[in-house]
Each structure stands twice: as structure tokens, then as C-alpha cells.
C-alpha positions in Angstrom: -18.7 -12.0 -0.1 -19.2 -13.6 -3.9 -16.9 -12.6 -5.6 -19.1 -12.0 -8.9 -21.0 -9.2 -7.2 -17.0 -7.4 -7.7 -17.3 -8.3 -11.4 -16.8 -4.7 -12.8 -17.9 -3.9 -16.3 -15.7 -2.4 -19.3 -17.8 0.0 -20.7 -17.6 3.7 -19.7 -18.0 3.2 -15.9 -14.9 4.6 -15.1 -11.3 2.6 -14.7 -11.7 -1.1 -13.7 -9.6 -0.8 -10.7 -11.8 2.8 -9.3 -14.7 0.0 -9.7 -13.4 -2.3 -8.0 -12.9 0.4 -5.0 -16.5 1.0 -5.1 -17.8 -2.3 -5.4 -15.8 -2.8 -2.1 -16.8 0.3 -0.2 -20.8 -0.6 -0.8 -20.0 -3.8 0.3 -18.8 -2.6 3.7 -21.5 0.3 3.9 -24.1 -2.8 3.4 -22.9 -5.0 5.8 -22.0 -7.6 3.1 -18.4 -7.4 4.3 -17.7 -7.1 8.2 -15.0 -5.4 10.0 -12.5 -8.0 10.6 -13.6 -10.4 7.1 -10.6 -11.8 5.4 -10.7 -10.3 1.5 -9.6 -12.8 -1.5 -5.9 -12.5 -2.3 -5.3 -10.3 -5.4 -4.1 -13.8 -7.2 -7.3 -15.8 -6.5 -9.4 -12.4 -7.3 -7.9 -11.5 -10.6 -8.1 -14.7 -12.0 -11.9 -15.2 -10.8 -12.4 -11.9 -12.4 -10.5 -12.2 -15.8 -8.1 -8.9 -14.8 -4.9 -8.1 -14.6 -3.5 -8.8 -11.3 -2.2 -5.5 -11.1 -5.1 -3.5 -11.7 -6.6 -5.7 -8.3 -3.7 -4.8 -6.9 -3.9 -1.3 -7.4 -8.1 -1.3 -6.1 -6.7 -3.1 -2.7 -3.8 -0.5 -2.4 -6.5 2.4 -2.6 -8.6 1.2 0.1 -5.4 0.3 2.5 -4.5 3.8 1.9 -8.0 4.8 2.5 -8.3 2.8 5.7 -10.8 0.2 4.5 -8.3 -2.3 3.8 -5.6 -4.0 6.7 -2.4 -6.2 5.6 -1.4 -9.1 7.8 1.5 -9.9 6.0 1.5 -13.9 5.0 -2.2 -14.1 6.4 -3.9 -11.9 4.2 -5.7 -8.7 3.5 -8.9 -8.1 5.8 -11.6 -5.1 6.1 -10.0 -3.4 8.6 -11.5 -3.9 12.3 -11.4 -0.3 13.3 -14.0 0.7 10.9 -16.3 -0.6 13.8 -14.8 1.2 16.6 -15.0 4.4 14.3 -18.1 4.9 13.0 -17.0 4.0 9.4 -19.1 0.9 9.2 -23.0 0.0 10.5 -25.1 -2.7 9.8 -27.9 -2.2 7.5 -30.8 -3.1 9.9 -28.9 -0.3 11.9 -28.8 2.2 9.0 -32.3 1.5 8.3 -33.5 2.1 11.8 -31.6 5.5 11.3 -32.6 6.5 7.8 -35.0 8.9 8.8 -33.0 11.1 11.1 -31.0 14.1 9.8 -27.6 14.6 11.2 -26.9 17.5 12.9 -25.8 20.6 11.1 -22.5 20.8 13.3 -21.2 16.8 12.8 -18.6 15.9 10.7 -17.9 15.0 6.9 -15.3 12.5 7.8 -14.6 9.1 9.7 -11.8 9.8 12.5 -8.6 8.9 10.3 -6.5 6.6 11.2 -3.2 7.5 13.1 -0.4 8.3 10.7 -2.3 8.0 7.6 -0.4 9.9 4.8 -2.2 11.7 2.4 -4.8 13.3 4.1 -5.1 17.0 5.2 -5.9 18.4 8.9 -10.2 17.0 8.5 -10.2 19.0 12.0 -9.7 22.3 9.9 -11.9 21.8 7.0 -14.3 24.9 7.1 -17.3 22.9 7.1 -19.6 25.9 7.4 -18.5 27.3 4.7 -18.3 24.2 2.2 -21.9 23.8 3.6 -23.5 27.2 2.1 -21.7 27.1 -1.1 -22.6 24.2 -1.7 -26.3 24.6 -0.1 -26.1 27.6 -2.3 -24.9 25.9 -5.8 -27.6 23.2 -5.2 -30.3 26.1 -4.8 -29.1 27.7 -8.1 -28.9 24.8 -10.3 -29.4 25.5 -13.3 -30.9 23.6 -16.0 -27.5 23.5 -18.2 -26.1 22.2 -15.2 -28.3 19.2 -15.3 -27.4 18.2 -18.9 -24.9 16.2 -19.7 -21.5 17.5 -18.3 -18.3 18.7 -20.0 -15.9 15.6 -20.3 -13.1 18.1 -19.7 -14.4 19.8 -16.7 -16.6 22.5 -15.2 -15.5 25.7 -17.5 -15.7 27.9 -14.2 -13.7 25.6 -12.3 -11.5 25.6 -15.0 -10.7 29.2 -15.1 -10.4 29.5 -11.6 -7.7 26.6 -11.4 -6.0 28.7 -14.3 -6.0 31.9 -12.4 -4.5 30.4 -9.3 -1.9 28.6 -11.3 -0.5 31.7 -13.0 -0.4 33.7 -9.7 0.8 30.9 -6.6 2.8 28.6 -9.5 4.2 31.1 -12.0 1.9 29.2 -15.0 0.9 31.0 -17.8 -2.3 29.1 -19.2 -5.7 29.3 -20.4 -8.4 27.4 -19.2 -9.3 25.7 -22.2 -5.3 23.8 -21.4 -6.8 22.8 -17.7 -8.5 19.5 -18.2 -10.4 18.6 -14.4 -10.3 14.9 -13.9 -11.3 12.0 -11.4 -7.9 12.4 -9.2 -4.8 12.3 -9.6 -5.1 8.5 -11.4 -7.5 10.2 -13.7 -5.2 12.6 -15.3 -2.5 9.9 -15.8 -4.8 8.0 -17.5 -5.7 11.0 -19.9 -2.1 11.6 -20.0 -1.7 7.4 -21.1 -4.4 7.2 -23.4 -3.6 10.9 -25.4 0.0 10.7 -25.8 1.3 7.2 -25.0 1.1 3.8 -25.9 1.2 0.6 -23.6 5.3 -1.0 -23.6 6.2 2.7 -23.9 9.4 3.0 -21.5 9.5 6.1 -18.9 11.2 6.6 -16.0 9.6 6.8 -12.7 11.1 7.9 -9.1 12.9 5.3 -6.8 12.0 5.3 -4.4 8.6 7.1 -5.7 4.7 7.7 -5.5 3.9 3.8 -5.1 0.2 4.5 -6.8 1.4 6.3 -9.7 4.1 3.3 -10.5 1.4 1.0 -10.3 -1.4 2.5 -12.4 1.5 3.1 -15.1 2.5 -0.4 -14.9 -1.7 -1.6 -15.2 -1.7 0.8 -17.9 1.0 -1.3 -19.8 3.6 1.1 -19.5 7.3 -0.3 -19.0 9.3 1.5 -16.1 12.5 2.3 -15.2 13.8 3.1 -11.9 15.7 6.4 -11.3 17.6 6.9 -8.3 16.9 9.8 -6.2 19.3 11.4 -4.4 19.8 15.0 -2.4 18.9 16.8 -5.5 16.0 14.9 -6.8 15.6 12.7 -9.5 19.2 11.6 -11.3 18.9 12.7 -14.5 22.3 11.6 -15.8 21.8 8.0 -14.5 18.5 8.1 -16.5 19.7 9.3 -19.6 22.5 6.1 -19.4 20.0 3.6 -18.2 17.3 4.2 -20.0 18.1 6.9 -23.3 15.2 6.2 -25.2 12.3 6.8 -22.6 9.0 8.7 -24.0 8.4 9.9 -20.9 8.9 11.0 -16.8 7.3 10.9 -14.1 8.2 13.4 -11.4 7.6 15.2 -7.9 10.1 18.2 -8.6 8.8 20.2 -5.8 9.0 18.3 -3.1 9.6 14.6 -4.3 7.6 12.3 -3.1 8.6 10.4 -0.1 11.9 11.7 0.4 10.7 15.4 0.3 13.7 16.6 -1.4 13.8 19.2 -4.3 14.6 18.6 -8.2 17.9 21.8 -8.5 17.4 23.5 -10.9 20.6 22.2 -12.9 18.6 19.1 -13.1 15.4 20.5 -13.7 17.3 22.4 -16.8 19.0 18.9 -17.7 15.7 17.2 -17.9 14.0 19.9 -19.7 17.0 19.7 -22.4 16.7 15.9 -22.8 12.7 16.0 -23.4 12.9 18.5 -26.1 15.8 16.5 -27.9 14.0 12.9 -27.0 10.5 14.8 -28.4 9.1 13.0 -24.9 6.9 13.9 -22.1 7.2 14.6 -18.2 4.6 14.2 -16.4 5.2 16.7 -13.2 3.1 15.8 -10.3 3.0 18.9 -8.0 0.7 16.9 -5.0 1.5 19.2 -2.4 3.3 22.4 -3.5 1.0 24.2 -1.9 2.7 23.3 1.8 6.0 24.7 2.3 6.9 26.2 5.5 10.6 27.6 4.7 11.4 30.3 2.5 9.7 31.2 -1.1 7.8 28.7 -3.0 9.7 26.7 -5.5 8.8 27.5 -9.3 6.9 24.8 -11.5 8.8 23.2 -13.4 6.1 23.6 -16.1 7.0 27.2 -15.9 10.4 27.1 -17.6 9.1 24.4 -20.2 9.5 26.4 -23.5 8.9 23.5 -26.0 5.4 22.0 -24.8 6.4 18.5 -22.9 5.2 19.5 -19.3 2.3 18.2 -18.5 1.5 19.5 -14.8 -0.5 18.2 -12.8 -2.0 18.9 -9.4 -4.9 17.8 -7.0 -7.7 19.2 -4.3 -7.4 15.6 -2.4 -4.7 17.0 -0.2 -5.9 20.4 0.2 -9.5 20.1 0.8 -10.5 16.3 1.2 -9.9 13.1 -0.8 -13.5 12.4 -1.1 -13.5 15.2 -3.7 -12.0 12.7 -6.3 -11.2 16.1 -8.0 -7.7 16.7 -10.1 -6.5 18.8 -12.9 -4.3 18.8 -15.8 -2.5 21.2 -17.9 -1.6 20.3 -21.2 0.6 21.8 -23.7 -1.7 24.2 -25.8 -0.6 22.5 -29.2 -1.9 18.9 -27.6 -6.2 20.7 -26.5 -7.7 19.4 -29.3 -6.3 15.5 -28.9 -6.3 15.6 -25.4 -10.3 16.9 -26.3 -10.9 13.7 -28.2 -9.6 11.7 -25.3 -11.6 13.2 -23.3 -15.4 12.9 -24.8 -14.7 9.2 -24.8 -14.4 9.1 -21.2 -16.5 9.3 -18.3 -15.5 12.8 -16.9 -14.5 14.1 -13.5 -18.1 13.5 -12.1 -20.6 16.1 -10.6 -20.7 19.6 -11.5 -22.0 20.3 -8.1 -18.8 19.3 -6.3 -16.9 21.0 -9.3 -19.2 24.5 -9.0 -18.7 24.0 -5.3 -14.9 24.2 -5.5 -14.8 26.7 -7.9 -17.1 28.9 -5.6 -14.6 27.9 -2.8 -11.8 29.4 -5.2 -13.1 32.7 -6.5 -14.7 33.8 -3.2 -11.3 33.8 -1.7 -11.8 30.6 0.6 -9.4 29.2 -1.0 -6.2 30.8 -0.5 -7.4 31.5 3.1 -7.3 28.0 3.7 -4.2 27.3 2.4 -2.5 30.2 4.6 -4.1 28.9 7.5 -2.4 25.2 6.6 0.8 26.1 6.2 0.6 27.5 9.8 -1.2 24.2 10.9 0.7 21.9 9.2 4.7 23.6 10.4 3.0 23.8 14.3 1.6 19.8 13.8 5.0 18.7 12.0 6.7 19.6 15.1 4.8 18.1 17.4 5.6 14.5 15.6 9.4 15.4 14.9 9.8 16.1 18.7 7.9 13.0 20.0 10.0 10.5 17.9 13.1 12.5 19.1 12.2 12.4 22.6 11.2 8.7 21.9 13.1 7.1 20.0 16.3 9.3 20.0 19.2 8.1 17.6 17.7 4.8 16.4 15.4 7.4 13.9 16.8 10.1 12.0 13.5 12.3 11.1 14.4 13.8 7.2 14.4 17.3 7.4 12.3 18.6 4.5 11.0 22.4 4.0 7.6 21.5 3.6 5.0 18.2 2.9 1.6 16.8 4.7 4.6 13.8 6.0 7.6 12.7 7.8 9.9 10.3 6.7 12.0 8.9 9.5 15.5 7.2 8.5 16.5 3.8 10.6 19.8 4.5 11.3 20.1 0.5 11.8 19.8 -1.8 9.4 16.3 -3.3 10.1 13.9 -4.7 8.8 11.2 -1.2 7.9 8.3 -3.8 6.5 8.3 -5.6 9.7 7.9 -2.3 11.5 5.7 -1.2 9.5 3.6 -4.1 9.6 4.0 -4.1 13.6 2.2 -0.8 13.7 -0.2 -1.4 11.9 -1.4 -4.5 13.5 -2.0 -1.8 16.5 -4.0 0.1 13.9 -1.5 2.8 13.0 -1.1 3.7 9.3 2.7 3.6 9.2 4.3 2.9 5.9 7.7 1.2 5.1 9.8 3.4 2.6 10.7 -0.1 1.0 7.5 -0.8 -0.1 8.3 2.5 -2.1 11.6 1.1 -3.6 11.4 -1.0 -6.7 15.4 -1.9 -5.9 16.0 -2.7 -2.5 18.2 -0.5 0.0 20.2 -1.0 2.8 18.6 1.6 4.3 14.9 1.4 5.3 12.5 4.4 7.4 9.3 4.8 8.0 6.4 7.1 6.5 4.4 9.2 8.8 1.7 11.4 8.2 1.3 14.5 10.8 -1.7 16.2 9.6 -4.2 15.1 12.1 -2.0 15.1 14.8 -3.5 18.2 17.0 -1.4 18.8 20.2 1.8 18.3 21.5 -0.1 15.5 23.9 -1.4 13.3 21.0 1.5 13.4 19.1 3.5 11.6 22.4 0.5 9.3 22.9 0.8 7.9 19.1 4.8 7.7 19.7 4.6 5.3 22.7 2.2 3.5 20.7 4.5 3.2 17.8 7.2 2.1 20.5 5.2 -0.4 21.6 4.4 -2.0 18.3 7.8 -2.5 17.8 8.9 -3.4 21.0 10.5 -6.4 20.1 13.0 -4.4 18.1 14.7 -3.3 21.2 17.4 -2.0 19.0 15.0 1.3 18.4 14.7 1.8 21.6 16.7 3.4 24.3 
């Protein structure tokens, strides 16, 4: 594939790196990129390209996390070869001889994912039917206001709804006009970046931590410092020696993201305390608050802020589908009118269809159905993993235990190598992750990141294990 087809362009097309991704995905939809084609390294792409190699990097890691990409370690990064076996990819003469057929009412939205692949919800679940007729129905009713131009900060309807269900299921008291809707969860750090921060600002960041959000921050010019994380979340009193004059924080308070543990609340208070004094910002990602099996939900932490430095975010890619792009943001209310100017420079979170769609989906009730019938779904499927690798893999793995999540995180309880696991399985096409790769100082202790979602019976769940077992076969140590 030539390269300057890739070339993306710096005007208000959305962030370089989210053009990239596209640029990529028609590729593969075209045929100009086959299953199995070796991709250019992110060196030799970003200096063909004139970017920065970690806004490349930050494109490939998307679409490995998407299942377009595969890693080979030392040989390179290749489209991956089951996007043949699974539907995902067609030749053009063959999408051509099927352009005029209509799919069935009754098929699928989504491509089989791909074993283990974290950050997807149950696709098997999705109430199809009922995403169908709102959306049949909000296509019907368009009106012509609709087909303007759209509000850079969101879909006001949307908007209202997202602020309703934040004050009831997260204990958030805001309007709508302090919900800003944006293209993911990248999106609303990138409002957050361009509003209140500058690039070399120092914040601190999770570690280990959301890999994506450390390296848009990083492409965004922002300096990080690793935090250590520990049974109680995020250490705040390390931070506040490392690194005293940070402008901001970025945290997972709720269920921290991988490890799953929870920020106390002496250290939620402690962090709180040091952003009012530090007149600094924290950026709390709450990605999947919405799924804990074991007792009461955990409160915000943008519900005890009293000064205005939360800025909460949250996202519909793990409760409904990714392919939503859809996120929000709440901003302090004395910050609307700069986050507003931001804002009407950018390109916006995209269609008002999917946007009226979701907000339908929200004040019709379908919404908090959906997420009571998940939590269900998701403790049932979660156990069906945590008993295979037991059963499997007894000792050698130590599965976290963690109240709620859409993953697993599985603790060696050897000192090997997790990356060459990892990279085992997924040369057998299963989407296993090493924690390491979500460490920006390396640990003695490696595991592995699982997601469960997808994972429908007791059956499947054993099936996947052996094949994870005999990935890594040649670790005999993991075996029994």
C-alpha cells in the first residue's frame, strides 16, 4: 500500500492519529491491504509522513486493539489474517458483486470478535431490534434542524439525558449545558488538553494504567509521571513527593484500570485536597462504572469535588458498542464557556443520528434495562473464564479478584516473561494482553489481560483456555 494515500490532512478532519485509523480501515474494506500484508513500521511511517512517531503509534495501537492490526514481535505489524476467516474483510470485485443485496433484518452489526479482546461488551446481547426502530424511527423523523450544521458540543437531547443518568446511577449533580458529547473517550482528553492545558505540562498518570490514554497525552505533548498503584489505587503520597508541581491527574477511581482495584476514599479525599491547593485538574475516567457485581456502586469521585477540578468523564463504547465513537464530558460549570470556544473550533462528536439514537435508547428506558441485564451477563461470563484458567492452569495463574470490570487480569505467580505469552497467544489469534505493556517501569511481576465478555458458556470458556495453554506450551512452568 503507498504510503501517501495515508497522508492525513491538518485541517478540521478530526485528530491525525483517528485519520490515520480510517485511512487504514478503508484500505482493508477495499482490498488495498490484504489479510496477512506486512504494514510499515511506525519509524519508517512517521518519518514518510512528517508526524510524530507517537501519534502513528497511537493509530496502530487502535486497530490492534480493534482487531485489524497483529504484532509479530521483531517481524512486524501485519493486517491481521483472521479478518478473512471472519467475515471482516472482502475483496472489492466480491463487494461489488454483492452491492445490491440487502442483508437480512435478523444478521449482525458486528464481526465475530476476537477471543479475549478487552474492551468490548457481550455483541451477542446487543438488542439489535431495538437499536434498529429507534433508529429506523429517528431517520424517519429527521428534521430539517437536524440536517444543519450540528452542535460542536453535542446533541442537546443527548445531553440532558446523559445528565439525568449521571445524577441518579453516579450521584452527579449537573446540567446539561456542563456535558460536552465527544468522539470517544480520546476525544474528551483532547478537549480536556486543548481547554485547560498546555503541551510540557506535567500530570501524573496510573502505572501500570490505560495504555491509550498515556499515549495520546504523551502525542499531545504532555510530560507524564508514573504513579504507582497499589491495593488502594493510585498513591497519592508518592505523587505528591515525585512529582509536587503536576497541573493535572489522570485516573480510574472506580475500578482502576487494569488492576481493577478501587481509589479509598482516604485517598480520593487526599487527592481532592491536593488539586484545590495545586489549583490543578483530574481527569477521572469512569470506563466502566456501570459493571459491578458486588455490593453498592462506588460514588464518583466528581461527586465530592467541591472546588471545580473534576473533570468526569465516561463512554457508551463499552456499554453499547465501540463503533459508536460516542463519549461525554462533564466540566466544572465555571470552565462552559472556555470549554465552548474549544469546542466550535473542532470537528464535533459526528452524527446526530447516532447521537438522537442513543438518547432515544436512554429516555425510553432501554438503557438502564440493558445495563441490569449486563451486570447479570457479565458476573455469569466472568466465572466461566475464572474457572477454566483455575481448572487449567491451577497455581501458575493467580486470577485478581476484582468486584466488577468487562476483564480479568491473571497474576503469574513465576517470574516469566508476560510479553512472550502474550505474544504466543496471539500468534494463535487470541487477543491476550501483557500487563507489562501497561507498565511504564518494569515489574517483577508480569500477568496477563483477558477480556470475558464474549465468552458465552461454560464450554467456550474451556475451549479458549486449552488454547491459551497451547500457545504457551513451551512454558511448561504454567502448566501442570
Amino acid at each position: 500500500m503507498n504510503s501517501p494515500s495515508l497522508k492525513p490532512r491538518r485541517e478540521r478532519d478530526g485528530p491525525i492519529y483517528l485519520q490515520l485509523c480510517r485511512r487504514y480501515r478503508d484500505a482493508i474494506a477495499n482490498g488495498k491491504l490484504r489479510p496477512g500484508d506486512r504494514v510499515p513500521s511506525v519509524r519508517s511511517l512517521a518519518s514518510e509522513l512528517n508526524l510524530a512517531r507517537g501519534t502513528v503509534e497511537l493509530a496502530y495501537q487502535t486497530l490492534i486493539s480493534e482487531g485489524y492490526f497483529l504484532t509479530r514481535g521483531p517481524a512486524g505489524t501485519f493486517v491481521s489474517p483472521r479478518l478473512e476467516s471472519l467475515g471482516g474483510y472482502r475483496h472489492t470485485s466480491a463487494i461489488r458483486r454483492s452491492a445490491t443485496k440487502v442483508a437480512p433484518a435478523s444478521q449482525p452489526l458486528f464481526a465475530e470478535p476476537l477471543p479475549f479482546q478487552l474492551g468490548l461488551p457481550a455483541l451477542d446481547a446487543f438488542p439489535y431490534k431495538t437499536w434498529a426502530r429507534l433508529a429506523g424511527r429517528g431517520l424517519r423523523t429527521l428534521s430539517s434542524a437536524a440536517m444543519g450544521y450540528p452542535d460542536p458540543t453535542g446533541y442537546e437531547p443527548l445531553r440532558r439525558a446523559i445528565a439525568t443518568y449521571l445524577g441518579i446511577s453516579r450521584g452527579i449533580e449537573c446540567s446539561y449545558e456542563e456535558v460536552f458529547v465527544t468522539i470517544g473517550y480520546r476525544g474528551a482528553l483532547d478537549l480536556v488538553c486543548r481547554t485547560l492545558l498546555q503541551a510540557g505540562d506535567l500530570g501524573w498518570h496510573e502505572d501500570p494504567g490505560y495504555i491509550f490514554a498515556r499515549q495520546f497525552l504523551e502525542s499531545a505533548g504532555m510530560r507524564l509521571a508514573p504513579m504507582p498503584v497499589d491495593e488502594e489505587g493510585l498513591n497519592v503520597d508518592i505523587g505528591q513527593r515525585r512529582a509536587p508541581h503536576a497541573r493535572f491527574v489522570v485516573v480510574t477511581p472506580t475500578h482502576q484500570s487494569p488492576t481493577g482495584v478501587a481509589l479509598s476514599l482516604p485517598r480520593r479525599l487526599a487527592l481532592l485536597e491536593w488539586v484545590r491547593q495545586r489549583k490543578g485538574w483530574i481527569v477521572e475516567d469512569d470506563y466502566d462504572s456501570e459493571f459491578r457485581y458486588h455490593g453498592p456502586p462506588l460514588p464518583a469521585l466528581k461527586s465530592l469535588d467541591r472546588d471545580g477540578r473534576v473533570l468526569y468523564t465516561g463512554t457508551f463504547s463499552k456499554v453499547l458498542f465501540p463503533g459508536l465513537r460516542l463519549a461525554y464530558l462533564v466540566v466544572p460549570k465555571p470552565q462552559v464557556g472556555r470549554f465552548i470556544a474549544t469546542a466550535s473550533h473542532l470537528p464535533g462528536p459526528g452524527s446526530i443520528l447516532a447521537q438522537a439514537t442513543v438518547a432515544d435508547f436512554m429516555e425510553q428506558g432501554h438503557f438502564a434495562r440493558h445495563l441490569r441485564k449486563m451486570r447479570l451477563l457479565y458476573a455469569t461470563r466472568r466465572g466461566h473464564l475464572v474457572d477454566a484458567l483455575t481448572q487449567a492452569f491451577g497455581s501458575h495463574l493467580q486470577v485478581q479478584p476484582q468486584a466488577g470490570g468487562i476483564h480479568v487480569l491473571a497474576n503469574l505467580n513465576d517470574r516469566r516473561d508476560d510479553k512472550a505469552l502474550a505474544y504466543a497467544a496471539q500468534s494463535r489469534g487470541l487477543a491476550v494482553q501483557a500487563l507489562s505493556d501497561w507498565q511504564t517501569r518494569r515489574t517483577s511481576h508480569g500477568g496477563l489481560l483477558m477480556g470475558f465478555t464474549n465468552i458465552r458458556e461454560p464450554g467456550m470458556a474451556r475451549t479458549l483456555t486449552r488454547q491459551l495453554m497451547n500457545a504457551t506450551e513451551t512454558d511448561r512452568t504454567l502448566r501442570r
